[in-house]
MIVO-903308 format. One record per residue: residue in three letters; x, y, z negated of N, C-alpha, C, O in turn. Coordinates in steps of 0.02 Angstrom, whole numbers, padded with zeros to 5 digits, always signed. Layout:
N
ALAXYZXYZXYZXYZ;...
***
This chain:
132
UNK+08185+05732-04207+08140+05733-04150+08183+05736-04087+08226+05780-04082;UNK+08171+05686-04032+08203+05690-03971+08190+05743-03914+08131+05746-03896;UNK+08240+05788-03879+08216+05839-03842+08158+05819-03809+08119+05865-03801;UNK+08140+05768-03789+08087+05758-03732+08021+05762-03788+07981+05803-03767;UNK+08002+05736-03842+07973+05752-03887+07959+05835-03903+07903+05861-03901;UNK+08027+05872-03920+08008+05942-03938+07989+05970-03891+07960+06022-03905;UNK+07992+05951-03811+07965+05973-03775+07892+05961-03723+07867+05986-03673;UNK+07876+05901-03777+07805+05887-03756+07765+05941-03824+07712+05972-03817;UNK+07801+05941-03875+07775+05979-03917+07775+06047-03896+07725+06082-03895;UNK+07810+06058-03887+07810+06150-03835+07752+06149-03789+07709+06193-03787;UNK+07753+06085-03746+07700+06106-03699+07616+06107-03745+07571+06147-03735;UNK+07615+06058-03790+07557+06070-03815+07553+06138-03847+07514+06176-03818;UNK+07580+06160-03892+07580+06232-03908+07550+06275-03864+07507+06317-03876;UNK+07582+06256-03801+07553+06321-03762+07471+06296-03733+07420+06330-03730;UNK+07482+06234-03716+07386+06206-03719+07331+06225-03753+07277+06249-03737;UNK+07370+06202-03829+07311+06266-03883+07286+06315-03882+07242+06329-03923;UNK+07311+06361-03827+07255+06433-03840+07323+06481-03866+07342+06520-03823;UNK+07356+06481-03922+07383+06533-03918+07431+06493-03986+07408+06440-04009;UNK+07516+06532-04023+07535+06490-04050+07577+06558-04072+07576+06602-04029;UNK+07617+06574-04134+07676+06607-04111+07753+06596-04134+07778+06577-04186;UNK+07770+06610-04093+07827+06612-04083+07891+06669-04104+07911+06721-04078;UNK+07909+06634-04157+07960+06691-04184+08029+06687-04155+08053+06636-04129;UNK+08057+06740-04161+08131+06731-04142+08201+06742-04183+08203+06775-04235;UNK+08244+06717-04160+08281+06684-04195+08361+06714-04148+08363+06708-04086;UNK+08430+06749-04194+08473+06772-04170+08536+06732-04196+08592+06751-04180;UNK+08525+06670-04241+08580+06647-04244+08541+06567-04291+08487+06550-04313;UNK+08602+06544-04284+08588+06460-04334+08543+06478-04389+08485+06457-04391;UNK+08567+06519-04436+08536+06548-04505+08458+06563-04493+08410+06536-04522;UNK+08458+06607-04447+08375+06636-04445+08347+06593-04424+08288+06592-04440;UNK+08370+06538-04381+08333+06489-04364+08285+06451-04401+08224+06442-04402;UNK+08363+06423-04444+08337+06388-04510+08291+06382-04534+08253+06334-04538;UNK+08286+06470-04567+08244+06501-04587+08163+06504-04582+08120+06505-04626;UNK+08159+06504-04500+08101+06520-04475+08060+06449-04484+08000+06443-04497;UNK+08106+06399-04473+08067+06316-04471+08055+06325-04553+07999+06327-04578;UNK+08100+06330-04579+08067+06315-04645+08024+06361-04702+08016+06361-04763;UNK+08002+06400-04642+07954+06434-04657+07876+06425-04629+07823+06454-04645;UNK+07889+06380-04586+07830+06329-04540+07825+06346-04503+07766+06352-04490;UNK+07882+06377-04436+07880+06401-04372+07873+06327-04333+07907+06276-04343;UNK+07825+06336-04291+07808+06276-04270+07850+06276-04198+07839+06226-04163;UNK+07885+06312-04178+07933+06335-04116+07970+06391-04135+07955+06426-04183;UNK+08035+06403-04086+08062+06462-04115+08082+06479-04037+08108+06438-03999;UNK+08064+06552-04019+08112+06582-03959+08180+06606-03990+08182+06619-04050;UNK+08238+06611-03951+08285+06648-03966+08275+06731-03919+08238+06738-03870;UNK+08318+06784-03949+08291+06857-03942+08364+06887-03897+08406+06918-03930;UNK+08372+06878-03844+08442+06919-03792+08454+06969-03834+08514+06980-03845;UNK+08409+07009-03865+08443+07096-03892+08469+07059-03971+08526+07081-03983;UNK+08446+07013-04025+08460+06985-04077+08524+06950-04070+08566+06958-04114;UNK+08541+06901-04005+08618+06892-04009+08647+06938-03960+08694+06920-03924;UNK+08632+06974-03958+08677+07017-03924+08700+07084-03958+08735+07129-03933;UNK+08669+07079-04027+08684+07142-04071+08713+07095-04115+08758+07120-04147;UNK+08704+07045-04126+08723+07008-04178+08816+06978-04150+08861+06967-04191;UNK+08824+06972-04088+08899+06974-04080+08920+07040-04057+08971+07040-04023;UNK+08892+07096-04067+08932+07156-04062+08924+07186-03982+08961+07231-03961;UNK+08885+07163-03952+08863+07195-03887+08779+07215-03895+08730+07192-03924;UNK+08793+07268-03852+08722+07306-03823+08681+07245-03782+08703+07197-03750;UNK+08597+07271-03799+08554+07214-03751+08562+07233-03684+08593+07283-03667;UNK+08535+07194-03644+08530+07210-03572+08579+07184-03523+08603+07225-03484;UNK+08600+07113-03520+08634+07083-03507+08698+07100-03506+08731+07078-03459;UNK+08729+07140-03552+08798+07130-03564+08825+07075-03627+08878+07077-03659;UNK+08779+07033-03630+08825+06986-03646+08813+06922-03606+08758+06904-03584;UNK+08879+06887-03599+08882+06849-03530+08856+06786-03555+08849+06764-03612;UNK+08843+06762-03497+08811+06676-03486+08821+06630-03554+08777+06614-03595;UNK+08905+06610-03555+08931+06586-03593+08904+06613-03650+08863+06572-03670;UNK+08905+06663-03689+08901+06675-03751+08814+06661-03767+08799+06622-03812;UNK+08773+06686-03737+08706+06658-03742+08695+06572-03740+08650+06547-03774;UNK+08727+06542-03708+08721+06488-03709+08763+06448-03770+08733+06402-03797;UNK+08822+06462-03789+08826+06424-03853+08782+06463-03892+08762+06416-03926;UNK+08746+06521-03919+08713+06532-03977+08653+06489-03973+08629+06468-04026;UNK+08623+06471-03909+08562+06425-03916+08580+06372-03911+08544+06322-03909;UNK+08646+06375-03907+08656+06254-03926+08665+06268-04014+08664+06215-04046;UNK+08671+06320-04049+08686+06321-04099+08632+06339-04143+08635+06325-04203;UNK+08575+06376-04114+08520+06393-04151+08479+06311-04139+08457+06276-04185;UNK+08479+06296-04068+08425+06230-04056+08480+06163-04081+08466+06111-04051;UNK+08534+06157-04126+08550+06103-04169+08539+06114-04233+08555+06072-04275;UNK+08512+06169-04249+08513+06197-04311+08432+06162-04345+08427+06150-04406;UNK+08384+06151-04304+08320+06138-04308+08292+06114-04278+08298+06123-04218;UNK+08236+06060-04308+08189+06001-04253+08150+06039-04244+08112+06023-04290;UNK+08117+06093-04213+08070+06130-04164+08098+06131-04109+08158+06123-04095;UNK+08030+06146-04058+08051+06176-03988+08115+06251-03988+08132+06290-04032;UNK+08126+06247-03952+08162+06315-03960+08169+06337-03866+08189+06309-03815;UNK+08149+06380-03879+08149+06442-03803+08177+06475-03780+08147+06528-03793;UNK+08241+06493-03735+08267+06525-03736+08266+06594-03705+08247+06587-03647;UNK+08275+06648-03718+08271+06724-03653+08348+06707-03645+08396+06691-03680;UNK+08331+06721-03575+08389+06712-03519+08376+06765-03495+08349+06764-03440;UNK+08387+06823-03523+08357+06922-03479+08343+06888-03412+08301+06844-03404;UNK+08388+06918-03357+08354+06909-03301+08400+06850-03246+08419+06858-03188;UNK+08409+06778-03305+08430+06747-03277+08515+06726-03260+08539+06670-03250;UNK+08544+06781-03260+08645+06772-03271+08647+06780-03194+08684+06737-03168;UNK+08618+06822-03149+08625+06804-03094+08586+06835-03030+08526+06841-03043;UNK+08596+06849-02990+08535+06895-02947+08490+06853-02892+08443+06875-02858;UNK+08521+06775-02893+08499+06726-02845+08466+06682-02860+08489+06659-02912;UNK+08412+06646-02841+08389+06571-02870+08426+06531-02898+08414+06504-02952;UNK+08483+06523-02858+08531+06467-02866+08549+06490-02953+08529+06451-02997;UNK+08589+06558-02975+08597+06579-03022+08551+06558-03086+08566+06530-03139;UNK+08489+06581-03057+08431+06560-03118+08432+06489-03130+08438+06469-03188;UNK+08425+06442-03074+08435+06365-03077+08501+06331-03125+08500+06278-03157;UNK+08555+06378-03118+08611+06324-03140+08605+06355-03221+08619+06320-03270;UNK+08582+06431-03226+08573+06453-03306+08512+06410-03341+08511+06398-03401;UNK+08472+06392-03305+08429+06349-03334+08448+06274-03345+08427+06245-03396;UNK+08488+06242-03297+08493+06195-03309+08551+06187-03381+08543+06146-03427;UNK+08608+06237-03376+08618+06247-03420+08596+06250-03533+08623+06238-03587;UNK+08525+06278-03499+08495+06313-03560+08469+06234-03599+08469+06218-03658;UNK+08453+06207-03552+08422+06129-03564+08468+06085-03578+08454+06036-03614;UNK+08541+06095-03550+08581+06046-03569+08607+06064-03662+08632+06019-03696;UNK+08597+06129-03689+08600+06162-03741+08570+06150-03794+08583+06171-03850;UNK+08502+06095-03770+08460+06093-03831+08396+06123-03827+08354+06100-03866;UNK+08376+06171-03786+08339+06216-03784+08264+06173-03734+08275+06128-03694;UNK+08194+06200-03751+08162+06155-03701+08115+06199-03648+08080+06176-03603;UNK+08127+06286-03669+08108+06315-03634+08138+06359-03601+08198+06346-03599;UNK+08125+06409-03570+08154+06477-03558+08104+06537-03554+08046+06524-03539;UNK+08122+06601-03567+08081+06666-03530+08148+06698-03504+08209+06694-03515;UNK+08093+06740-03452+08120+06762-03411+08122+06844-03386+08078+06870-03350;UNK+08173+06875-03409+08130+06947-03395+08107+06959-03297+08133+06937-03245;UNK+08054+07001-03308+08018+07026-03253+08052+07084-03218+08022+07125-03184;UNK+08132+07085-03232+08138+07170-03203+08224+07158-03209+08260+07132-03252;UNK+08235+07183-03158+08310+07180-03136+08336+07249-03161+08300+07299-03157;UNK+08404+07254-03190+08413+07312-03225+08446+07361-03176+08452+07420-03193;UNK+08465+07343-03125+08490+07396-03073+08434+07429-03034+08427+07489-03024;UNK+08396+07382-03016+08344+07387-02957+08275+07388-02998+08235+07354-02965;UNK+08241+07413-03059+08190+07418-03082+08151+07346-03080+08188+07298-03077;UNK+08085+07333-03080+08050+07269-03049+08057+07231-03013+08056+07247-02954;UNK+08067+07163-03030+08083+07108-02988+07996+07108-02958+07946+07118-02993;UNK+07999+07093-02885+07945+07094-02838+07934+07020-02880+07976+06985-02908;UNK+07844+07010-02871+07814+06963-02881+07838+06903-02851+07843+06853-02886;UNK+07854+06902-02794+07859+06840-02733+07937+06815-02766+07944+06758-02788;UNK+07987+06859-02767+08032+06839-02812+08050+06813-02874+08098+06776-02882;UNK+08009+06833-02920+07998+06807-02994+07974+06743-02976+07997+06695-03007;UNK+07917+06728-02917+07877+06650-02893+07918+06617-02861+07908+06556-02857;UNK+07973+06645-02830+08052+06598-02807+08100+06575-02872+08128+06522-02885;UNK+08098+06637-02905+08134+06631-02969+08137+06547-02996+08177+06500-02991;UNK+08063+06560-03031+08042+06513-03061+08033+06446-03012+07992+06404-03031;UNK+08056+06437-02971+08026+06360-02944+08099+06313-02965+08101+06253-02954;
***
């Protein structure tokens, strides 16, 4: 299936009403999950991030999140989603180039956490800059 495909398929998923979405911390579980009839798979920040030997909560860097999801999303023809915690970055620009990133990886989505780990809650108006 061609990314632009898994990712028309992602978008219908979420059209349907409701769908779920399991997650996935390395190639293996991935596998796993499709051939268990995961019809999408998110990947889990605290799952590779315990799984290469770091604590969740963005201590593990850009780079290392990003090859595990070129490696989970070659592993399997589903959508695959990535958590990007809060982006690799405290700026738009940051969120923009980790995303563009995440897509060049294979991946056809992203989440995004809602809360900056120094500063508690990312303000609404920010999360709505975030995302554009």
């Amino acid at each position: 299936m061609t990314r632009r495909n898994r990712a028309r398929l992602f978008h219908d998923l979420h059209r349907s009403g409701s769908f779920v979405l399991l997650n996935a911390w390395d190639a293996a579980s991935a596998a796993v999950i499709e051939a268990a009839g995961g019809e999408a798979i998110g990947t889990t920040s605290s799952g590779i991030s315990w799984a290469l030997g770091v604590p969740d909560g963005e201590n593990l860097n850009r780079d290392e999140a990003l090859s595990m999801t070129a490696r989970i999303a070659a592993a399997v023809d589903v959508p695959v989603s990535a958590d990007i915690e809060a982006g690799y970055g405290p700026a738009p620009h940051d969120l923009a180039e980790t995303t563009r990133l995440v897509i060049a990886a294979g991946a056809v989505g992203i989440n995004l956490e809602d809360r900056l780990l120094t500063d508690g809650i990312r303000h609404p108006e920010m999360q709505q800059l975030m995302s554009r």
